[in-house]
C-alpha positions in Angstrom: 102.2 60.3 -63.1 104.2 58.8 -65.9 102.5 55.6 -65.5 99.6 57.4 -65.8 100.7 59.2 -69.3 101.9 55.8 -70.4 98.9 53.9 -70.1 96.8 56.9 -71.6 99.3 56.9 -74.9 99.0 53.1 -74.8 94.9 53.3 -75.2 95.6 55.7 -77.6 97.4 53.5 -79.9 95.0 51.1 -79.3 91.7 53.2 -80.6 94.0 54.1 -83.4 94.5 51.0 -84.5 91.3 49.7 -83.7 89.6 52.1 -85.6 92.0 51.8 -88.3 91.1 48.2 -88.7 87.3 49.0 -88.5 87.7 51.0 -91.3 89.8 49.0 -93.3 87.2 46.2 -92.8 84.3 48.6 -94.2 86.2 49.1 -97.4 86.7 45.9 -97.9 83.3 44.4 -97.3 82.3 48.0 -99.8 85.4 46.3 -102.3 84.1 43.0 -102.4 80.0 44.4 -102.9 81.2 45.8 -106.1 83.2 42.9 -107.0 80.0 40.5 -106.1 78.2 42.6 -109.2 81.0 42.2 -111.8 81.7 38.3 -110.3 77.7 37.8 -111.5 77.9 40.0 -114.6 80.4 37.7 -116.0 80.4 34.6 -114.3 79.4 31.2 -116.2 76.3 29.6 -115.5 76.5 26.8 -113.0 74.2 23.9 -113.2 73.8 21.2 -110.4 72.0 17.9 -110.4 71.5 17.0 -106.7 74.6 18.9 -106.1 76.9 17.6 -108.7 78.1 19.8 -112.1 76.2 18.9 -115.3 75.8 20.5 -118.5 72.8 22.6 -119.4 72.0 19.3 -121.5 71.8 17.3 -118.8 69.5 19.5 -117.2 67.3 19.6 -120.2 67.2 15.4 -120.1 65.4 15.7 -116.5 63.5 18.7 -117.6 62.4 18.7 -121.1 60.8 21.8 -120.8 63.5 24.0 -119.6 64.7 26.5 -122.2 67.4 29.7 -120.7 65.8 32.5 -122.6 61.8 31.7 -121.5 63.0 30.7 -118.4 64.0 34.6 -118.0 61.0 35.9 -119.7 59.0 34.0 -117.2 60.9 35.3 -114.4 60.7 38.8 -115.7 57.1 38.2 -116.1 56.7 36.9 -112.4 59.3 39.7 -110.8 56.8 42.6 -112.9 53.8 41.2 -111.4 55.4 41.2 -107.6 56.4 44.7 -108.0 53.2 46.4 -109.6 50.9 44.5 -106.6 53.3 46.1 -104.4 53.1 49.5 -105.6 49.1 49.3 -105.7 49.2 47.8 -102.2 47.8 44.6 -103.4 50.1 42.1 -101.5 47.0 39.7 -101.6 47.7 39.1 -105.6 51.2 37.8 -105.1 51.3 35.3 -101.9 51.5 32.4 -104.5 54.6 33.8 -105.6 56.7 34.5 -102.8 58.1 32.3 -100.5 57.4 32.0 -97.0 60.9 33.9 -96.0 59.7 37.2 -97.8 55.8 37.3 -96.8 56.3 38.9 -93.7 58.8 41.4 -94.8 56.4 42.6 -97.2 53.4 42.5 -95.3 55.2 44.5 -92.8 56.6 47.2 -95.3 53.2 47.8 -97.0 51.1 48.0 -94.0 53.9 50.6 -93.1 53.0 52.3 -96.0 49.4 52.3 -95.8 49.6 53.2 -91.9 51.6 56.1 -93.0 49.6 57.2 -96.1 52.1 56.3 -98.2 52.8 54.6 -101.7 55.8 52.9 -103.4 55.4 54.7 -106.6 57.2 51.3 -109.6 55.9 51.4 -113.3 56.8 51.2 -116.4 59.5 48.7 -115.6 61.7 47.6 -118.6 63.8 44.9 -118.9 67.6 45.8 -119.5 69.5 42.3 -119.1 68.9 39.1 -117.7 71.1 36.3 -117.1 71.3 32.8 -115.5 73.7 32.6 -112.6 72.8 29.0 -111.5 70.2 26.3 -112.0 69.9 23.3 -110.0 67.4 20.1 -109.9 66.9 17.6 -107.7 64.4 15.0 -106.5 61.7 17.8 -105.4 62.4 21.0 -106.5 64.3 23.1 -109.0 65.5 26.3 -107.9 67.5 28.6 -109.9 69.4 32.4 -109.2 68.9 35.1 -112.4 70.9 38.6 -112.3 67.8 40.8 -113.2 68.6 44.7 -114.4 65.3 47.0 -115.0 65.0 50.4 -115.9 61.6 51.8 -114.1 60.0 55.1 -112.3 60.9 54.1 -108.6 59.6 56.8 -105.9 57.4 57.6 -102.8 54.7 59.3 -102.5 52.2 61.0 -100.2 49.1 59.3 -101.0 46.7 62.5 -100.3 48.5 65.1 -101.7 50.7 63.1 -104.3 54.2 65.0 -102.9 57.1 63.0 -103.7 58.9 61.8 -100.2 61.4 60.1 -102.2 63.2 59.3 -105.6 61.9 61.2 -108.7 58.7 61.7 -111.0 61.4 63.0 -114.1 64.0 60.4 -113.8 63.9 56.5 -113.6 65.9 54.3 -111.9 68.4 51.3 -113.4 68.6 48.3 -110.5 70.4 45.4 -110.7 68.6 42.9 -108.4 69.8 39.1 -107.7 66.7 36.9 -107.2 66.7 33.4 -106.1 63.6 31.9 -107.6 62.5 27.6 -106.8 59.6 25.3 -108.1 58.4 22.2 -106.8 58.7 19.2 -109.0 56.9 17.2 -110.8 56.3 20.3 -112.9 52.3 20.4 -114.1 52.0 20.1 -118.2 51.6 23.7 -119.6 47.9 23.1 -121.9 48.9 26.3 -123.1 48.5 30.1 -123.1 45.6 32.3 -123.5 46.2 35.9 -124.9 44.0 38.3 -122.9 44.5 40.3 -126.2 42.7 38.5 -129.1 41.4 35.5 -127.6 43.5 32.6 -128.9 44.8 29.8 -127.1 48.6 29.5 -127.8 49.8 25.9 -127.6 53.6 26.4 -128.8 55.7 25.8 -125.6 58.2 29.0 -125.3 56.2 31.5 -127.1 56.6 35.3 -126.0 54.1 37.1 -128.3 51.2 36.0 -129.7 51.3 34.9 -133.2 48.0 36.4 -134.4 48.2 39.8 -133.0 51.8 40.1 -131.4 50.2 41.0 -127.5 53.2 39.9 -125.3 51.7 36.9 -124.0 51.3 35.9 -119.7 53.3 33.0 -118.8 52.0 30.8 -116.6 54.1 31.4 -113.6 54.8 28.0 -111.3 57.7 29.7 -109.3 57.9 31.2 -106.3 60.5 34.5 -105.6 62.5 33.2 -102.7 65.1 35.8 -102.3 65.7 39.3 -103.7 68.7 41.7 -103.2 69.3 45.2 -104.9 73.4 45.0 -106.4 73.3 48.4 -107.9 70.9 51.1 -108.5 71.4 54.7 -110.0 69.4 57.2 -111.7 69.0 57.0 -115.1 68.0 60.7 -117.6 
């Protein structure tokens, strides 16, 4: 009988501290989540040529055409695009801009959706901040990881009787997504832009708004979203 209360007190102290050190191990891995979103909100920008450190200069020398700030308005630009075809169910509009790695995850959620009469409800997305993480080269491709906050209406709905399932109509949403984005070099010569505003072909590289009637111009896009993680979201009044 002793034996018997020994052994049970023994596997007791076990579970405790197996459970203990489950727990322990969630915080931590919760810890270092956060710390992964203040690491990249302050972290310098690393750039690699075929795996070795170089300067941003050095990048510049093998691509002329890289410039940090378009580089982000492009991805912006290319990140908007893949979330308003999601939230019309349009998943057909974006397959040139997603890698192979995401396709099926989206085809699957959407057809969820539709199956379901359901819609991912994401408009009026604003930028907040953008930065450059990393940027590498090499002999075929460039690929490149940008820290990507928006402010946007974020909910689902019922598509027949428009009841919110989830999120809110009143309030939008901040995220903070980390994208990993890649091109394939050699990189085709942008001929320029045409703005679907006023007509006019744009032909200075880097230009955000048109310079006859200020329409935000549409990048061509070359790269392709490869990997996408939400950091941090909240709701925002």
């Amino acid at each position: 009988m002793k034996l018997v209360m020994i052994l049970i007190l023994i596997l007791s102290v076990l579970g405790f501290f197996g459970w203990f050190f489950c727990y322990q191990k969630s915080l931590t891995k919760q810890g270092q989540r956060k710390k992964d979103l203040r690491y990249y909100e302050s972290v310098p920008t690393r750039y690699m040529i075929d795996m070795n450190p170089v300067s941003l200069e050095e990048i510049q020398k093998k691509d002329p055409s890289f410039e940090v700030s378009y580089f982000l308005f492009v991805i912006f630009c290319m990140f908007r695009h893949i979330q308003q075809a999601w939230s019309n169910n349009q998943s057909e509009l974006i397959q040139h801009m997603i890698g192979d790695s995401l396709k099926e995850p989206y085809q699957k959620a959407l057809k969820s959706f539709i199956a379901q009469g359901q819609r991912n409800m994401i408009y009026d997305i604003t930028p907040v901040e953008s930065r450059l993480i990393s940027f590498s080269y090499d002999a075929t491709r460039e690929e490149a990881v940008v820290l990507l906050t928006v402010i946007c209406y974020d909910y689902l709905v019922a598509v027949s009787s428009q009841r919110v399932i989830a999120g809110s109509t009143e309030h939008k949403m901040m995220i903070t997504y980390l994208l990993t984005v890649e091109r394939k070099l050699p990189i085709k010569k942008e001929e320029g832009i045409l703005c679907d505003h006023c007509g006019q072909m744009i032909l200075t590289p880097h230009t955000i708004r048109c310079p006859y009637c200020n329409n935000e111009l549409v990048p061509n896009i070359d790269w392709i979203l490869t990997g996408k993680e939400i950091l941090a979201s909240r709701e925002v009044e």
